[in-house]
DRENGUZA-57924 format. One line per field, with one value per residue: residue number from 1; x, y, z of N, C-alpha, C in turn. Coordinates in pm, whole numbers, plus 50000, padded with zeros to 5 digits. Layout:
pos c(NUM;...) $
n_xx c(X;...) $
n_yy c(Y;...) $
n_zz c(Z;...) $
ca_xx c(X;...) $
ca_yy c(Y;...) $
ca_zz c(Z;...) $
c_xx c(X;...) $
c_yy c(Y;...) $
c_zz c(Z;...) $
//
This chain:
pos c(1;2;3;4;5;6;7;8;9;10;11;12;13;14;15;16;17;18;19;20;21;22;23;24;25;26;27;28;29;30;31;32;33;34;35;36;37;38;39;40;41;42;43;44;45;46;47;48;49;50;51;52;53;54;55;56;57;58;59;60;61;62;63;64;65;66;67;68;69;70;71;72;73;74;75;76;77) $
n_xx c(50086;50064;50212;50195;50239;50059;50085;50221;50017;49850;49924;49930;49677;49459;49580;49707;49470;49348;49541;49546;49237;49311;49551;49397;49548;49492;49568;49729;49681;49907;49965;50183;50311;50130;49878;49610;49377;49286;49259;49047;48997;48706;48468;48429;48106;47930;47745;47438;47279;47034;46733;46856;46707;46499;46449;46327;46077;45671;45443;45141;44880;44718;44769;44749;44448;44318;44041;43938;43724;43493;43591;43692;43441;43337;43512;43467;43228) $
n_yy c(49883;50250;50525;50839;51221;51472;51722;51684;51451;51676;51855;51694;51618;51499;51361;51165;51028;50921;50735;50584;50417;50350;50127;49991;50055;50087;50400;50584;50859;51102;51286;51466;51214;51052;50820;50984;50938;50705;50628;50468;50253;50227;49975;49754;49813;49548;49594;49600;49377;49376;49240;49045;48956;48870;48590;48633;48738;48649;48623;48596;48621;48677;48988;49209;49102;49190;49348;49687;49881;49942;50076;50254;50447;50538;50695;50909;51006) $
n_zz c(50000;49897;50021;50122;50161;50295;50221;49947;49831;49793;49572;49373;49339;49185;48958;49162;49235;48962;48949;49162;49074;48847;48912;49090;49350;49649;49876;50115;50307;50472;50740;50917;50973;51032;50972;50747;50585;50394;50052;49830;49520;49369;49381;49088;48901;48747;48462;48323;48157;47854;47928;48118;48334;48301;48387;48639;48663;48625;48444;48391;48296;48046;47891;47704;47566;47779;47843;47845;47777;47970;48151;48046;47937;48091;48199;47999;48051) $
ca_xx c(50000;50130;50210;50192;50216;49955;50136;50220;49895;49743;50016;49893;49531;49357;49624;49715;49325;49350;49614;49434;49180;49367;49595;49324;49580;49489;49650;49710;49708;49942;49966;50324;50381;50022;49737;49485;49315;49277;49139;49058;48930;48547;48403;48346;47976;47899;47663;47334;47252;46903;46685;46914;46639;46396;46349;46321;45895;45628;45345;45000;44735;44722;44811;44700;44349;44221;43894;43914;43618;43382;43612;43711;43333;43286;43587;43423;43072) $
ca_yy c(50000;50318;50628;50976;51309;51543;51819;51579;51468;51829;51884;51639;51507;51447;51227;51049;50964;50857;50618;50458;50414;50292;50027;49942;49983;50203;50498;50636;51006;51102;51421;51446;51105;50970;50833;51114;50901;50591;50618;50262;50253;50201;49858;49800;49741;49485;49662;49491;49367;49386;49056;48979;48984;48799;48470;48695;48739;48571;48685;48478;48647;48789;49170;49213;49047;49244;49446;49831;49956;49947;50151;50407;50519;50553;50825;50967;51089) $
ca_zz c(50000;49914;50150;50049;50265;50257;50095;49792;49795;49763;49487;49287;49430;49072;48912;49224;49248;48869;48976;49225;48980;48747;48974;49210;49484;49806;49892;50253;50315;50585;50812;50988;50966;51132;50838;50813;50488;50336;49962;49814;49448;49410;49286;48977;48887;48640;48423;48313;48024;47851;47919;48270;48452;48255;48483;48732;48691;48569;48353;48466;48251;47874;47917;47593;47601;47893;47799;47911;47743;47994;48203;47922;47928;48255;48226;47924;48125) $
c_xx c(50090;50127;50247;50171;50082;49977;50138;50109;49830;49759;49977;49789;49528;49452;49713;49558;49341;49453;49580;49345;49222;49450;49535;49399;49557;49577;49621;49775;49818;49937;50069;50314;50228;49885;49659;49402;49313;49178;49179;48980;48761;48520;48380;48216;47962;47812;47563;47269;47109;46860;46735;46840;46507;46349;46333;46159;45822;45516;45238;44885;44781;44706;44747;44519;44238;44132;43907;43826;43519;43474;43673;43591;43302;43409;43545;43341;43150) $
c_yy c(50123;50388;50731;51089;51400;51672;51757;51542;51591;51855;51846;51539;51444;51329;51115;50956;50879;50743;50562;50373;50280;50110;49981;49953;50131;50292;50570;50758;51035;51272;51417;51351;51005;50971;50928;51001;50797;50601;50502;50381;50249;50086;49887;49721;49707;49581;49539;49463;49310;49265;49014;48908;48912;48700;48502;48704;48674;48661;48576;48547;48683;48892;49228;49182;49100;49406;49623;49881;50015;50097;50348;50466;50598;50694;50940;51097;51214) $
c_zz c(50000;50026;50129;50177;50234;50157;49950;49758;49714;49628;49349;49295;49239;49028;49016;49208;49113;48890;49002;49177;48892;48814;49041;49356;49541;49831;50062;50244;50446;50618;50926;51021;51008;50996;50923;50689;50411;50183;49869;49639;49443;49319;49185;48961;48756;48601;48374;48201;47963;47853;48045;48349;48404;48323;48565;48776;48574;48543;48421;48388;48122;47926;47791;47543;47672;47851;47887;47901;47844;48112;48146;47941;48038;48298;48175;47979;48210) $
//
């Protein structure tokens, strides 16, 4: 794990962060010699791909099939 001061840090926050990033490895902030910060990468999230989730629910009626009319009128009045 690295170990970085806080000045150096400051110096160059953005492309230490892109490091991290980039290497996955952790970085500890220090402040005269004592961690002030621990910054870890962030998971990466699978992303999801369309359909995933399909056996997931079940359909039980025709969706399609089902009569509205009587309630369309009844909005009409």
């Amino acid at each position: 794990m690295k170990t970085i001061g806080i000045s150096e840090f400051k110096a160059g926050c953005i492309q230490l962060l892109k490091d991290v990033q980039r290497t996955r490895e952790p970085l500890v902030v220090t402040h005269r010699g004592r961690p002030l910060a621990r910054i870890e990468p962030v998971p990466e999230v699978e992303r999801k791909v369309l359909g995933s989730l399909r056996h997931m629910g079940e359909i039980r009626a025709d969706l399609l099939a089902v009569d509205f009319t009587d309630e369309w009128e009844m909005c009409q009045e």
